[in-house]
N, C-alpha and C positions, 0 to 999 in steps of 0.2 A: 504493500500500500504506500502509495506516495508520501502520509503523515509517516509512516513507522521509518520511512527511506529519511525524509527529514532529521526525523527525532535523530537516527542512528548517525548521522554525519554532524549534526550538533554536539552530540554528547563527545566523540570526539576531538570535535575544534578545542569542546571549555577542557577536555583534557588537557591538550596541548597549549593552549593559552595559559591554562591554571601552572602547567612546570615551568612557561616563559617568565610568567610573574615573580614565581618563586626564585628562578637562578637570577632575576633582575634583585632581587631581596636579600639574598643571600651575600650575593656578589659586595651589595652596598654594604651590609650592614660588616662583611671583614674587611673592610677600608680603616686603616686604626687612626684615621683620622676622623673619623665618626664619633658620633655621643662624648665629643667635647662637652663641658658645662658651660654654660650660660657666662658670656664677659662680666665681670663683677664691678659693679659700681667702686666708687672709690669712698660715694656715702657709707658702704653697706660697709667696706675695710674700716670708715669712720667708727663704727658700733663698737668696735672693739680697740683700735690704735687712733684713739682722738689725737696726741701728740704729732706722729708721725705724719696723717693727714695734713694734720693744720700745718707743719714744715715747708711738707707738698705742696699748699695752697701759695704760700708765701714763692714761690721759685719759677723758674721760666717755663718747666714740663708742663704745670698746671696752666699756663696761660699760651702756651706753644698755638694754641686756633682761637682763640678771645682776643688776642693781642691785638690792639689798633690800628699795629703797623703792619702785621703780618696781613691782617686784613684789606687794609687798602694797599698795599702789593700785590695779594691774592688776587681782587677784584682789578684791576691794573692788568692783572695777564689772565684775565677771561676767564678765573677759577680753574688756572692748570690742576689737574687731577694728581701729578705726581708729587705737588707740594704734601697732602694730605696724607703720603707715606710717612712720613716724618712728624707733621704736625697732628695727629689722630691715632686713635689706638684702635686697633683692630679692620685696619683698612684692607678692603678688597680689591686689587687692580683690575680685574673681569667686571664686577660691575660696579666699581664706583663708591661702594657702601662701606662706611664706618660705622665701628658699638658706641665709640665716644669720644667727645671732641678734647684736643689735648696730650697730653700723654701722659696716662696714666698710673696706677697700679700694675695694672698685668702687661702690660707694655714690656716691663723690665723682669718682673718678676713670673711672669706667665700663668696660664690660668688657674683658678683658684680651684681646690679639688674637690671633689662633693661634700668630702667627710672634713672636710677644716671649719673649725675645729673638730679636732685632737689632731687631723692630720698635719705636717705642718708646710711652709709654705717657700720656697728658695726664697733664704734671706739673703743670698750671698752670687746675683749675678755675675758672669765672667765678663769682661772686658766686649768680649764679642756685640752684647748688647746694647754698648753705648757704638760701636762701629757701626750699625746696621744706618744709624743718623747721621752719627759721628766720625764722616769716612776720613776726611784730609787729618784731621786730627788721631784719628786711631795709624793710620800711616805712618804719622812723628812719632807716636810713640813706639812704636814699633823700632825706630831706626834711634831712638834714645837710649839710653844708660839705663835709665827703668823700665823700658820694654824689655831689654837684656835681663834686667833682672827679674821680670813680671813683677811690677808694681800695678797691681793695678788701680786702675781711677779712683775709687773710694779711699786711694791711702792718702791724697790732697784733697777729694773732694767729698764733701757731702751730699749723699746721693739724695736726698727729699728737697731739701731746700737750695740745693746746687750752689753750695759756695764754697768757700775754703776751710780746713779745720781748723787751720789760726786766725785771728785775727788779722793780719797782715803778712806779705808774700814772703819777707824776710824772713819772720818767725816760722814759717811752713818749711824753707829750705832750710834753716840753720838746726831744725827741730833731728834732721839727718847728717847734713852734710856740717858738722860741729868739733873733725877732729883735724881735719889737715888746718893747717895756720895759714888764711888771705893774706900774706906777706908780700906778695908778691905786684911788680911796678901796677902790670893793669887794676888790683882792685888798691891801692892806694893811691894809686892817683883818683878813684872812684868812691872813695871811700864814702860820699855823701847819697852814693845810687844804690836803687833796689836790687835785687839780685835779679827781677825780672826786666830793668830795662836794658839789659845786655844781653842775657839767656833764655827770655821768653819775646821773642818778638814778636810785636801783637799787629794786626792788621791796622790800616788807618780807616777812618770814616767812609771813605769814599770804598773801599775794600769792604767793609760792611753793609751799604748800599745796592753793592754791587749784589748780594745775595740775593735780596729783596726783587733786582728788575730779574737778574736770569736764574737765581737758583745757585750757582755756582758757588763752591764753599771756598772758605778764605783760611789761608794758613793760621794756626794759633799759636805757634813756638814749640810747640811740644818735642821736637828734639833733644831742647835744651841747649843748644849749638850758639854760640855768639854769631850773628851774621852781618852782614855788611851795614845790610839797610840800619841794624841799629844805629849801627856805630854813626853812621853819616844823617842819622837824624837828628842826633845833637850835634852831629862836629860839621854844618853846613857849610863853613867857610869852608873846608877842603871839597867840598861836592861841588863847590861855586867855583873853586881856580883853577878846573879844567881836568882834572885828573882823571875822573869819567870820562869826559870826552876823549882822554888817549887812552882809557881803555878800550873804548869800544874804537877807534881806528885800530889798535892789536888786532881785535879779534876781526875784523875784517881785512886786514893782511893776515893774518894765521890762516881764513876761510873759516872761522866757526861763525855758524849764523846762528840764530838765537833758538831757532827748531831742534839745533843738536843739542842743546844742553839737556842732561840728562832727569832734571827733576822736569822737568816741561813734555819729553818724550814719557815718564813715567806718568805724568797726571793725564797725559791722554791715553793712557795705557788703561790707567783705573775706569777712564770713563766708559772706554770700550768693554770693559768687564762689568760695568755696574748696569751698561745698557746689556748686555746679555742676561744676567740676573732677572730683571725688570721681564724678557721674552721668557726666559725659564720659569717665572710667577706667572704670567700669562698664561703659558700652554698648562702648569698644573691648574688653573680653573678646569682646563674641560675634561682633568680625568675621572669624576665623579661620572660623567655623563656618558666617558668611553665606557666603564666599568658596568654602568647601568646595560647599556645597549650590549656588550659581550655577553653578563650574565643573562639577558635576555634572549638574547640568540642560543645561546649554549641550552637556553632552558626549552625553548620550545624547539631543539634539535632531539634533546633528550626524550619531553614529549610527543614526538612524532615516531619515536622509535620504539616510544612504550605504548603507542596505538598501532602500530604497526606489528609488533609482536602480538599483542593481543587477537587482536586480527586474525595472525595469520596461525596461532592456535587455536581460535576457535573455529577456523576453518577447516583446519585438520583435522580435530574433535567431532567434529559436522558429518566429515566423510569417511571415517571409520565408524562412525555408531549407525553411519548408512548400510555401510559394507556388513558390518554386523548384523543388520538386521536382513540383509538380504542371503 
């Protein structure tokens, strides 16, 4: 009968659909990137570390997408999308979407686990973490005396409130560096400078600006390395009586153009690799979706063959209890 031909090619498909489901189910649910917990307020971390929070509120992470100027920047370049890697926590490059604005708690410390409390939470991020923002800078340190020795960031800085653990830059350095004796010409003829306007050279204004129109990050001294530019930032008169100017005719009889120098080839080296990164975040958005469509497939392959065996047992079944009976 044409209803029972129906029914019997139906009950089929929902078998074979019903295994497609499943190996789509399955497939998602061993993603161990799956059934993360919920991004956690910084409120909610409030309930319990009111001190720490309030540190946080006070410092630049908390205000990183509030800020006024980050904002009329932002709004300035048409709300580039890759600012928000940086300035928001838990940003999505595939669509766009961040948990919360700022940077957060879990930003640093990552996500918070069902059972906390009792369970407990990394107090103690690696250096890695501040790189991910913090590239030009994580780079110096790298090529510093305390990357050599893995100093990491929190042993100057304080991570909630981001500022220094002494009161002043001196007292931060000398809190280490307190046993060899500054005897020597450079720090006595210096004797009245910080330790960082020699050893940390800091960007100028317009180098800080410069972040704001393109993104671009600015050196922060982290080396530790004395360099030029210090030096010729207080001592102009020699930057004025041409000795620049015969350097740079050297290096143009030598033939070195300004492309060969090696930290310039190097920072376009990083960009190359951080724009790679940025593609490899991209193409992992769609493996949720490959994964889906595989386990789908797989499932209703598998399905098809557990209709097909049935099948073609009960076929056989059919024509032996025929033969049987004849």
């Amino acid at each position: 009968m044409p209803y029972s031909s129906f029914s019997r090619h139906f009950v089929r498909f929902a078998i074979v659909l019903a295994f497609g489901v499943m190996g789509a189910i399955l497939a998602e649910a061993g993603d161990p990137a799956q059934g993360n917990p919920p991004q956690q307020s910084p409120d909610q971390c409030a309930t319990c570390h009111v001190n720490v929070v309030g540190d946080w509120e006070s410092g630049v992470h908390a205000q990183a997408y509030s800020d006024p100027i980050f904002q009329e920047a932002w709004e300035a370049q048409d709300q580039n999308p890759q600012c928000l890697a940086c300035h928001t926590t838990g940003y999505e490059a595939r669509t766009g979407e961040y948990k919360h604005e700022g940077v957060t708690c879990e930003a640093c410390h990552g996500a918070t686990p069902d059972d906390h409390p009792p369970a407990p939470m990394d107090l103690e991020p690696g250096v890695e973490v501040c790189a991910s923002c913090h590239t030009t800078t994580f780079h110096e340190w790298e090529e510093s005396r305390h990357g050599e020795l893995q100093l990491a960031c929190s042993t100057c800085h304080q991570p909630h409130p981001q500022t220094l653990r002494f009161e002043d830059a001196n007292t931060l350095c000398l809190n280490c560096h307190n046993e060899d004796a500054r005897n020597d010409y450079a720090h006595l003829v210096h004797a009245n400078q910080q330790c960082v306007d020699c050893h940390w050279f800091r960007p100028s204004l317009e180098d800080l600006q410069e972040h704001y129109v393109s993104g671009n990050l600015f050196p922060t001294g982290h080396t530790g390395a004395v360099e030029t530019t210090a030096c010729v930032t207080c001592h102009e008169d020699i930057s004025e009586s041409g000795i620049m100017e015969t350097q740079g005719e050297a290096q143009q009889e030598l033939g070195l153009t300004e492309s060969q120098h090696p930290l310039l080839e190097a920072q376009v080296r990083i960009r190359e690799l951080e724009a790679e990164v940025d593609t490899v975040k991209a193409q992992g958005g769609n493996t949720s979706s490959l994964r889906l469509a595989q386990g789908l497939i797989i499932g209703l392959a598998v399905g098809g063959l557990v209709v097909f065996g049935v099948n073609r047992f009960r076929a056989r079944t059919t024509r032996i209890v025929k033969e049987h009976k004849e």
